[in-house]
C-alpha positions in Angstrom: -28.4 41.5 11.0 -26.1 38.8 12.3 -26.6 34.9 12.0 -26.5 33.3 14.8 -26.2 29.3 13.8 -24.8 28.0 10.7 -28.1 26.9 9.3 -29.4 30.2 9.4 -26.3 30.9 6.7 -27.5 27.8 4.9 -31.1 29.1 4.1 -29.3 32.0 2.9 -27.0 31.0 0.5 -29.9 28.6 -0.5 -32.0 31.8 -0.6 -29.3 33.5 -3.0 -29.5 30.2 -5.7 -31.8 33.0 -7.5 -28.8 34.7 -8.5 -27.9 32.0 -10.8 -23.9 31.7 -12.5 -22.5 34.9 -13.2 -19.3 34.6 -14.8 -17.3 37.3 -14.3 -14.5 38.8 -11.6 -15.7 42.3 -10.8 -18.3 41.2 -8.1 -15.7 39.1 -6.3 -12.4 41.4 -6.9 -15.0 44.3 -5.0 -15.8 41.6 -2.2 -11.9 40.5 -1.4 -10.9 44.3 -1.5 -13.5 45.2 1.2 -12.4 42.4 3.2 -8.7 43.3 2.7 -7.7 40.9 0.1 -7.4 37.5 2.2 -6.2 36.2 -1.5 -2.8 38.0 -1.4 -1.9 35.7 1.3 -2.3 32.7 0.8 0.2 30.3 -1.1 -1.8 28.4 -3.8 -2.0 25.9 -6.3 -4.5 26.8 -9.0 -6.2 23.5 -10.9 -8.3 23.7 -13.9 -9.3 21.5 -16.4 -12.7 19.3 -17.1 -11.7 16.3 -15.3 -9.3 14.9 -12.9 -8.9 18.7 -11.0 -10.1 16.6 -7.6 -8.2 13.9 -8.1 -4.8 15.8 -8.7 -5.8 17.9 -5.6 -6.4 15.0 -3.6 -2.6 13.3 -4.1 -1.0 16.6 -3.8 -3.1 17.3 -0.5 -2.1 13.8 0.9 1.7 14.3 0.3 1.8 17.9 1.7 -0.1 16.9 4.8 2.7 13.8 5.0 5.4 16.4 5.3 3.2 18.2 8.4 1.9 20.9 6.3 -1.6 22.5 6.8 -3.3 22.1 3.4 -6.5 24.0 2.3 -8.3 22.5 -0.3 -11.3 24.6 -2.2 -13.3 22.3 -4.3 -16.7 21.8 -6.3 -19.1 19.9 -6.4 -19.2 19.1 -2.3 -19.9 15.7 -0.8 -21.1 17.4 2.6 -23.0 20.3 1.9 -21.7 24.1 2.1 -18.7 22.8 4.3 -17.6 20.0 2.5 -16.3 23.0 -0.3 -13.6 24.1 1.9 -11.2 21.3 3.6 -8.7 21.6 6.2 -5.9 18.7 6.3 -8.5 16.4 4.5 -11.8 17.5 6.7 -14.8 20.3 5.8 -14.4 23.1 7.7 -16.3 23.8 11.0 -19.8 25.3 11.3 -18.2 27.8 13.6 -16.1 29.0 11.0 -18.5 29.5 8.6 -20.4 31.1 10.7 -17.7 33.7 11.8 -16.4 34.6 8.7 -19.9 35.1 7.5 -20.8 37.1 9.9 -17.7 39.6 9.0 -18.8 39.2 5.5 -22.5 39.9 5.1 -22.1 44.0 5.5 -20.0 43.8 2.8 -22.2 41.6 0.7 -25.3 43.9 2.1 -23.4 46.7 0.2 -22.6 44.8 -3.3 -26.4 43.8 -3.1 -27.1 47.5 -3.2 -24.9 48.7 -5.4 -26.6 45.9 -7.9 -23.2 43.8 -7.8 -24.9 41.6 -6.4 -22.3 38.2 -5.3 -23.6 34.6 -6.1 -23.8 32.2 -3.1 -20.5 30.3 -4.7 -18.8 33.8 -4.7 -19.4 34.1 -1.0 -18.3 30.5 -0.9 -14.9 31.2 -2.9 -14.3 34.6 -0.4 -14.9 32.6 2.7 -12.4 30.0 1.6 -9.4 32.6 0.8 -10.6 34.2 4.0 -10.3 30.5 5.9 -6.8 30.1 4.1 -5.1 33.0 4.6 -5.5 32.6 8.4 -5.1 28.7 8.9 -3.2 27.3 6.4 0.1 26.4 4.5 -0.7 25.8 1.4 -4.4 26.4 -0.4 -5.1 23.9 -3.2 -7.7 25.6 -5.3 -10.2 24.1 -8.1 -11.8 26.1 -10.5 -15.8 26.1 -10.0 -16.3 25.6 -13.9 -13.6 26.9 -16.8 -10.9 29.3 -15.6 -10.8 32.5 -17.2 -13.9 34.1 -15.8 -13.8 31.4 -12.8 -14.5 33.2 -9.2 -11.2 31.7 -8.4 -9.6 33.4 -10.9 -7.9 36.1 -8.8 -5.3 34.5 -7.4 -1.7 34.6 -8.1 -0.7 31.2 -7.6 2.8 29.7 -7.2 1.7 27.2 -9.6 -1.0 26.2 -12.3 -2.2 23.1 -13.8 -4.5 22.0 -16.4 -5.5 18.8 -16.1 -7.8 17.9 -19.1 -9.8 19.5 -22.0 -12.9 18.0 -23.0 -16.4 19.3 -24.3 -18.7 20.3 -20.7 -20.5 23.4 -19.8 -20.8 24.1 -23.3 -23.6 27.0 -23.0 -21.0 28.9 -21.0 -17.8 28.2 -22.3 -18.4 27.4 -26.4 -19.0 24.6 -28.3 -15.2 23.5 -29.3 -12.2 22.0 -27.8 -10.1 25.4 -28.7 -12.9 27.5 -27.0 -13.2 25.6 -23.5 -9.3 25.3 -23.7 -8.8 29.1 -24.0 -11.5 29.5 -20.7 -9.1 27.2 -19.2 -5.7 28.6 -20.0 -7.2 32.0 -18.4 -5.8 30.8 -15.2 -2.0 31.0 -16.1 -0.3 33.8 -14.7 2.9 36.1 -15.9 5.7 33.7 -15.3 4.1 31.2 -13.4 4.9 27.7 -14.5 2.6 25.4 -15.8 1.5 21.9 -15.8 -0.4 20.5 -18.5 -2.1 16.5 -18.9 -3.1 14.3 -21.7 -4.2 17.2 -24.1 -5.7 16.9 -28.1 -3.4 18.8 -30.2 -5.6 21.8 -30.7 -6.1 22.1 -26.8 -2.2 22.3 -26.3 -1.8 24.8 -28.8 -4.1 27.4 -27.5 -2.9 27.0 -24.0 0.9 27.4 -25.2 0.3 30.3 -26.6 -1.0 32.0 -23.8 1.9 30.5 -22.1 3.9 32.1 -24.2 2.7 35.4 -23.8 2.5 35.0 -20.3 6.2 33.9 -20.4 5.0 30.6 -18.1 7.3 27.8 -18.5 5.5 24.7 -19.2 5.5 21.1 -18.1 3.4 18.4 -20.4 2.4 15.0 -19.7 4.2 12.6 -22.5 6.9 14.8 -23.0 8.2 16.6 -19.6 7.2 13.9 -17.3 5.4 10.1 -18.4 4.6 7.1 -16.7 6.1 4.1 -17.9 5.4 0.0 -16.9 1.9 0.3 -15.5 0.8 -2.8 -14.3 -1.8 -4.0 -12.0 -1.1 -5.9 -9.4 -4.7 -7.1 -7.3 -6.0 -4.0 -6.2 -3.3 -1.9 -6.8 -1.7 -0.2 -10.2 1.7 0.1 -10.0 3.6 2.3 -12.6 7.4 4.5 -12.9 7.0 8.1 -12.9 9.7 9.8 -14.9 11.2 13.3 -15.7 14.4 13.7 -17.5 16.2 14.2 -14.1 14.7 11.8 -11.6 12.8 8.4 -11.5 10.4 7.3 -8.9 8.3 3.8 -8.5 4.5 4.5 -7.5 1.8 2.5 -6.1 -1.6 3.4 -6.0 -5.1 2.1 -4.4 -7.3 4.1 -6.9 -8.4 2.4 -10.0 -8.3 3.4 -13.8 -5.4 4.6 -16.3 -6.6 8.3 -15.6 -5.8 8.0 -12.0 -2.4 7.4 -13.2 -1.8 10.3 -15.3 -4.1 12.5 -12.2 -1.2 11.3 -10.0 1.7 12.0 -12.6 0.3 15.3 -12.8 0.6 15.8 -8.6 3.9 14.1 -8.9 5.0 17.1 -11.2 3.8 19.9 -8.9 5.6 18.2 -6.1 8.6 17.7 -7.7 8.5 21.8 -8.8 7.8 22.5 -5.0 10.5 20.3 -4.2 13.0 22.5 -6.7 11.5 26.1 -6.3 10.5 26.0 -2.7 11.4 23.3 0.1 12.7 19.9 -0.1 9.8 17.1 -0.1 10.8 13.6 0.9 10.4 10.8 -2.1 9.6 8.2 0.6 6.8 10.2 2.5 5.8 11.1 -1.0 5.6 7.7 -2.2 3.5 6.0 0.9 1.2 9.3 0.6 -0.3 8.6 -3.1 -0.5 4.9 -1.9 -2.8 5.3 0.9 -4.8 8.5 -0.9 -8.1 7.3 -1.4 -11.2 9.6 -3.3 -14.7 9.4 -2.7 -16.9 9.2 -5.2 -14.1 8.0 -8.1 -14.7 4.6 -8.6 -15.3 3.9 -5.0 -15.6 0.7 -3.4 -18.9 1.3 -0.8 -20.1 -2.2 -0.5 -18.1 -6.0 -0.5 -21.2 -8.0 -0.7 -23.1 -6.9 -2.7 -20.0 -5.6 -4.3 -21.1 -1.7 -5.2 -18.9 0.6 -6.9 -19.6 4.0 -6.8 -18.3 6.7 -9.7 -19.2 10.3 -10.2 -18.4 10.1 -14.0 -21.0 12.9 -15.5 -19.6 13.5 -18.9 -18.3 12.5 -22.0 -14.8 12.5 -20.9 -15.7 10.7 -17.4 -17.6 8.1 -19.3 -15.1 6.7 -21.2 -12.3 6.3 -18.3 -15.3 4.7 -16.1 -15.8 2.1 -19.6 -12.3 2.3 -19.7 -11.5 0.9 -15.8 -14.5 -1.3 -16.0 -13.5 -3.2 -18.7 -10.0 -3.5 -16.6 -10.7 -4.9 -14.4 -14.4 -6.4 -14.3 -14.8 -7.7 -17.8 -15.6 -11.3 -17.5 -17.7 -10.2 -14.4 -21.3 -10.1 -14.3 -22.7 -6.0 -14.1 -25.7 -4.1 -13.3 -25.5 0.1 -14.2 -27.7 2.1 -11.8 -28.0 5.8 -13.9 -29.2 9.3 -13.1 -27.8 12.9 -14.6 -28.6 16.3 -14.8 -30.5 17.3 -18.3 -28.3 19.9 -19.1 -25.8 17.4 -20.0 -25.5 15.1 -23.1 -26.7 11.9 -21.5 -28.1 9.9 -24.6 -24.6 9.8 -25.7 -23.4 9.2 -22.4 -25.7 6.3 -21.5 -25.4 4.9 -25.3 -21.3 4.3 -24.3 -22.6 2.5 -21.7 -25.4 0.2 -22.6 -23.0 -2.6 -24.4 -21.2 -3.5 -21.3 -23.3 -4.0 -18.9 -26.3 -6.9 -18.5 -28.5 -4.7 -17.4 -29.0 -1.1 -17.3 -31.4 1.0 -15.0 -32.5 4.7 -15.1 -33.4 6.3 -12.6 -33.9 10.2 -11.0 -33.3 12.3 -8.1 -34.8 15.1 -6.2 -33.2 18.6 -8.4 -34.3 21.3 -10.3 -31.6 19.8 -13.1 -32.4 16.2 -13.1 -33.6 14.5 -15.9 -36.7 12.1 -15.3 -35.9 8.5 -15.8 -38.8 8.3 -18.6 -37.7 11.0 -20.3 -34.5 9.7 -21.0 -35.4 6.4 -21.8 -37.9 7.8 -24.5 -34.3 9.1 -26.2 -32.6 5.3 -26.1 -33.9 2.2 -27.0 -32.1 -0.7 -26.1 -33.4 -4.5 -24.5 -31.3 -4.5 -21.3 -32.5 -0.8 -20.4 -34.7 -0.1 -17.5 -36.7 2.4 -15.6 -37.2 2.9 -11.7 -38.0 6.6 -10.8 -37.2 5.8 -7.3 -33.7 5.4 -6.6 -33.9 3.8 -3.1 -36.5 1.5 -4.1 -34.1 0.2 -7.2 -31.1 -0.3 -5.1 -33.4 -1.8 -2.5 -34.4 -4.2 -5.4 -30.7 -4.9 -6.8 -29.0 -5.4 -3.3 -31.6 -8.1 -2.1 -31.6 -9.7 -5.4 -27.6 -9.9 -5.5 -26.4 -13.3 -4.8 -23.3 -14.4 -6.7 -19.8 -12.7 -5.6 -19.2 -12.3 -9.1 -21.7 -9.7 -10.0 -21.2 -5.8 -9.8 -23.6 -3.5 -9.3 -21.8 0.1 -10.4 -24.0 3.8 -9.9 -22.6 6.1 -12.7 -23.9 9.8 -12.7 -24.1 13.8 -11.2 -22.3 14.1 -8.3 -25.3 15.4 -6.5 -26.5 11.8 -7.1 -23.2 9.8 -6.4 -23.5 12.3 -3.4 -26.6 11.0 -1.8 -26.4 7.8 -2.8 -23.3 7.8 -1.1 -24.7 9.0 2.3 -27.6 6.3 1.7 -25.2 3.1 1.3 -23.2 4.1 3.7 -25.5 4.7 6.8 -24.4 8.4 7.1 
């Protein structure tokens, strides 16, 4: 069998969501070596933790490509469907790729399927992406699908690693405590490969240095190896002074909230290691590149009037820098919360942080197998300003025409799958 068009390969994978999440490396170390080992050449950056990993990847992406590199990035959730998991210099890659390296694949997944090693659609993903890479670009920039130890992306030697956060997600698959998903998480540093670590709780950092240390990585934490000092904000813009004990660097960024600032001190760090261990990066290009870097789906800007944030926070963790930037920079503002998860997450918590600073809250749902119903969650939460609208379109349809004043917000908070089509809906695409 060959596919001849790239939606044929879409019904497939679609057809393979059976499958489920298999952690696990076996099934993908058999698929790379029967597609000689794309993953052995490629030069990667390998980014773990439970949130910020975009983020980081994003600066880092923007200041390579400023310097004329080719820069891979390999990311989950997607904003555009199958494609929009593997990026070249900033775009998904092309249907005729896919297409190709799929076609080279599927004997080789034909066997696995046979031999009951079945591969998971995001295996094939992760395969097609090293495959992609290795042939087109400079550097890969590679984010775990979900923990790090058992990740598919796991089997990689990278030049660098970074962890960017610990914080209680995914419990079911990676345990119920801060030392358990940090020990997933510091399964992705390698034998004396250095290693970048963010804002961590105590108990996080010391199961991650440990493995350090028996990996003999060196390691380079926020707060103590690098910091970020005077943050201001200045209109639109945060402003802050990146640090290390050797070097000192002003930085201006577009994005909003204090985590984006640590996200970028983070990309500032691999940089700077890049800069010492491989080739020479220019400050300035660096610099102008984390100005103009701009993230969907992070407390994006998709409407002016109304005035419509957009913010794809989806746990605990996310929640509280989205409160966090809110209350920044919109607190004397009227706001309206538009609201929709998956059920598999702890949203009654979630939606509780929430309800206090906002006028009015709204739940709604979505078309997935993992979405929670709008009733359903309100039955957990009882609050006067909380509302329910099962139909999305037809609540935003509501909030926009009844927006008036310049001064009121309207901000839509959940799973990415939701920011994701929500996205496409606001924005005519």
């Amino acid at each position: 069998m060959m596919f001849n068009s790239y939606e044929e390969v879409e019904k497939y994978m679609k057809q393979r969501d059976v499958i489920g999440i298999k952690p696990g490396l076996e099934r993908m170390n058999r698929l790379l070596t029967r597609v000689g080992n794309p993953e052995q050449e490629i030069t990667a950056i390998h980014v773990a933790g439970t949130n910020g990993k975009g983020s980081t990847i994003h600066y880092m992406s923007e200041a390579f490509r400023s310097h004329g590199y080719q820069v891979g990035i390999f990311t989950s959730p997607s904003m555009y469907g199958l494609r929009g998991h593997i990026l070249h210099n900033g775009l998904p890659i092309s249907k005729k790729n896919i297409l190709s390296i799929m076609n080279e694949l599927y004997p080789y997944i034909q066997q696995l399927d046979q031999e009951e090693m079945a591969p998971t659609p995001f295996e094939i993903l992760t395969v097609i992406a090293f495959r992609y890479f290795a042939k087109y670009v400079d550097l890969s920039l590679i984010e775990t699908g979900m923990g790090g130890r058992e990740d598919t992306t796991n089997c990689i030697t990278p030049i660098l690693s970074i962890i960017t956060s610990v914080a209680k997600d995914h419990q079911a698959l990676l345990g119920n405590t801060i030392e358990q998903i940090a020990s997933h998480k510091a399964g992705i540093i390698k034998p004396m490969i250095p290693v970048i670590l963010g804002e961590l709780e105590e108990s996080a950092y010391q199961v991650i240095l440990e493995e350090a240390k028996k990996k003999q990585a060196k390691v380079y934490r926020f707060g103590f190896d690098f910091t970020c000092d005077n943050k201001r904000q200045e209109g639109t813009r945060q402003h802050f002074q990146w640090k290390t004990k050797t070097i000192e660097m002003p930085i201006c960024l577009q994005m909003s909230g204090e985590h984006q600032v640590k996200n970028a001190s983070m990309a500032l760090m691999a940089l700077f290691i890049f800069h010492q261990k491989y080739y020479p990066l220019n400050k300035k290009y660096i610099q102008n590149a984390l100005t103009h870097t701009q993230i969907p789906g992070r407390f994006e800007k998709v409407s002016e009037q109304p005035h419509i944030i957009i913010d794809g926070a989806h746990n605990q963790a996310g929640i509280d820098a989205f409160i966090q930037t809110v209350n920044e920079q919109y607190k004397n503002k009227k706001k309206q919360l538009v609201f929709a998860g998956f059920k598999d997450k702890d949203l009654k918590e979630m939606l509780t942080k929430c309800i206090p600073f906002f006028e009015s809250v709204y739940i709604t749902t979505f078309e997935h197998p993992r979405a929670i119903g709008a009733r359903q969650l309100q039955k957990e939460i009882g609050a006067s300003n909380l509302f329910v609208e099962e139909d999305w379109q037809e609540l935003l349809r509501g909030l926009i025409t009844s927006s008036s004043s310049k001064e009121e917000s309207i901000f839509i908070v959940g799973s990415f799958h939701f920011i994701t089509i929500v996205r496409r809906y606001l924005l005519g695409e």
